[in-house]
N, C-alpha and C positions, 0 to 999 in steps of 0.2 A: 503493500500500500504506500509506499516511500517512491519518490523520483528523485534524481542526483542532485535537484537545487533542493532538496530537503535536508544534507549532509553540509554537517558541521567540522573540522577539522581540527583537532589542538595541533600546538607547536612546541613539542616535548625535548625538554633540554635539561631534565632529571631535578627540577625546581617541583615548590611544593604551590605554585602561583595556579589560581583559580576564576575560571571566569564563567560569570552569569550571562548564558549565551539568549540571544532574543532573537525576534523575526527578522530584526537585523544583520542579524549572524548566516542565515542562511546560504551555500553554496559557498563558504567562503574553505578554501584549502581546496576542491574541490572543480569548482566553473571559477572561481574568483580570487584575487590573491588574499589574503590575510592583513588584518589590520593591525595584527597586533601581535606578539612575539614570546616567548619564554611560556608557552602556557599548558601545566600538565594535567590538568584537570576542567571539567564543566560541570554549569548546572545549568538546568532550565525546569519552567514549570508550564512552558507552550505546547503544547501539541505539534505533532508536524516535525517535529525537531530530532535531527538524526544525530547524537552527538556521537564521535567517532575518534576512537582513540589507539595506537598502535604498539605492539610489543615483539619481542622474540626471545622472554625469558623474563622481564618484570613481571609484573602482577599489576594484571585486571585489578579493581577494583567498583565494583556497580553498588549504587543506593539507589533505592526507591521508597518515595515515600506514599504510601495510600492515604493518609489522611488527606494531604494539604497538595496530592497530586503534583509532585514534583520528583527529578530523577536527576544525578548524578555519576561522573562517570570517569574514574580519574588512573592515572598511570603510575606507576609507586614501585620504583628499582630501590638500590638498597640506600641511594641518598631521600629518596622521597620518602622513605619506610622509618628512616633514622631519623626526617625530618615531621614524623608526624603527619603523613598527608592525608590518612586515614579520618583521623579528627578533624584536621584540618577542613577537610570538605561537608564531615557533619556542621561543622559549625559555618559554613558560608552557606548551608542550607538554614540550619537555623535564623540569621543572620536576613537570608532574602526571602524566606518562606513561611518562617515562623515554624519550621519543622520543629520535632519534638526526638531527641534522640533514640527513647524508649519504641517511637513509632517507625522509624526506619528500618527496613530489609536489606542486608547488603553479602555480595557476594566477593569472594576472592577467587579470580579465574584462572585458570591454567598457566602455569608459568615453573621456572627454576623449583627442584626440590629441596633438603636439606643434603641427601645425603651426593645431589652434583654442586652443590654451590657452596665451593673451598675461598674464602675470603684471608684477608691480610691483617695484620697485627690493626691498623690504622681504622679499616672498617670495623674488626672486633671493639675499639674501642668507642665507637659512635654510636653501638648500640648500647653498650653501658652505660654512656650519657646519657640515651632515652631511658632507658630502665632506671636511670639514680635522679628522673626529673622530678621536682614538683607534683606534676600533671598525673605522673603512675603511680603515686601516693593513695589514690584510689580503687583502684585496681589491689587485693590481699594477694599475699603467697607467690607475688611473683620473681622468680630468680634467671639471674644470667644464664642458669643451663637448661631454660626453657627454649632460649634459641641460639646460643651458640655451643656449638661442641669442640671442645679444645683437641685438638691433636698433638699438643706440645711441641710442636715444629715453628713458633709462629704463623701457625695455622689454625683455621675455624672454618666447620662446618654451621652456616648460618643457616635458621629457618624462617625464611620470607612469610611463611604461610603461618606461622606462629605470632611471627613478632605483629603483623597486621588485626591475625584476632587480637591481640593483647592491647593493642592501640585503638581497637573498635571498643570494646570492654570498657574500657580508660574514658574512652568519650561516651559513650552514656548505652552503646546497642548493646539489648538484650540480646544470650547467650543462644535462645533458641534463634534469633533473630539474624545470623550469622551462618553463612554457608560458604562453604568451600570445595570445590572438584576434587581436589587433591590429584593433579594430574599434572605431570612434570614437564615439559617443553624437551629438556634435555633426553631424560631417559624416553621418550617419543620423536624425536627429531626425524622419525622417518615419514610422520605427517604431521609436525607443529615445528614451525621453525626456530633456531635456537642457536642463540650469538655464540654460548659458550661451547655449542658442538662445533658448527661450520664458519664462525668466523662474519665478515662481510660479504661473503658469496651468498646472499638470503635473502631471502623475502621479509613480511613481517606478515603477522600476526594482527588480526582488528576487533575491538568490539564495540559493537550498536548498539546504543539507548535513545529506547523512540517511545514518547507516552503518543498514544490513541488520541 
């Protein structure tokens, strides 16, 4: 029920930057150039609106809100993840929608697993910042080897798919409220594309949030 001037395009450069895309947004990345830059995330609460966001080992990240009819749709690799984009985009829906955290549905899509995605001393420590913030003070019981797994190499097995529920949690979405594929990029690369398999030789990966 979608045509190509109904797709929206973000402009993903692993920022935690959010835009409340409108009728004015339509066709833009797409039939049009882009107005505007740096941007890994959307929200919208228009109909018609195909927000459209690309990966090849980040993590999808989808909200829906049924109360207040409104839908977001954001991109979140391991700086987005570390920067909180999760929250982040509850609260721009809050913010332009009057969403309600408890009320939102959100999904974490196909992307990197724990046991392909070997991180560097430098990354392990940015997600200790997130875990030792303020903000995860609400969030009970949660520890450093919920998502990363030491190998004592200066090495760490990070888990994308963990640390985002924990960052939903933290911003206010109920547990049941929260889904996740559990389906890896990497360990599939023979039908999902996957930076850390193949490199630049690649496609990407999309996904579409369109309210009725």
């Amino acid at each position: 029920g979608c045509t190509p001037e109904d797709f929206v395009f973000s402009d993903q450069t692993h920022t935690t930057n959010i835009r409340h895309v409108t009728e004015a947004d339509k066709g833009k990345g797409l039939l049009r150039p882009r107005d505007y830059t740096d941007v890994d995330g959307m929200i919208t609460d228009e109909p018609g609106i195909v927000l459209s966001t690309f990966y090849a080992d980040c993590v999808p990240l989808l909200f829906v809100d049924p109360m207040k009819r409104a839908v977001g749709l954001s991109h979140s690799g391991w700086k987005g993840t570390a920067g909180g984009m999760g929250r982040k985009t509850v609260e721009a829906m809050e913010k332009a929608f009057g969403s309600r955290p408890e009320d939102i549905l959100v999904g974490i899509g196909p992307s990197i697993c724990q046991d392909c995605y070997e991180v560097s001393e430098d990354v392990a420590e940015a997600f200790r910042n997130l875990l030792s913030g303020e903000e995860m003070k609400k969030v009970k019981t949660i520890t450093e080897e919920q998502i990363l797994k030491d190998k004592r190499n200066g090495k760490y097995q990070l888990d994308l798919w963990k640390a985002n529920e924990i960052i939903f949690r933290e911003a206010g979405i109920r547990r049941e409220n929260i889904h996740i594929t559990n389906i890896c990029t990497m360990c599939n690369s023979d039908y999902l594309f996957s930076h850390r398999k193949v490199g630049e030789e690649r496609g990407n990966l999309a996904a579409f949030l369109c309210l009725k």
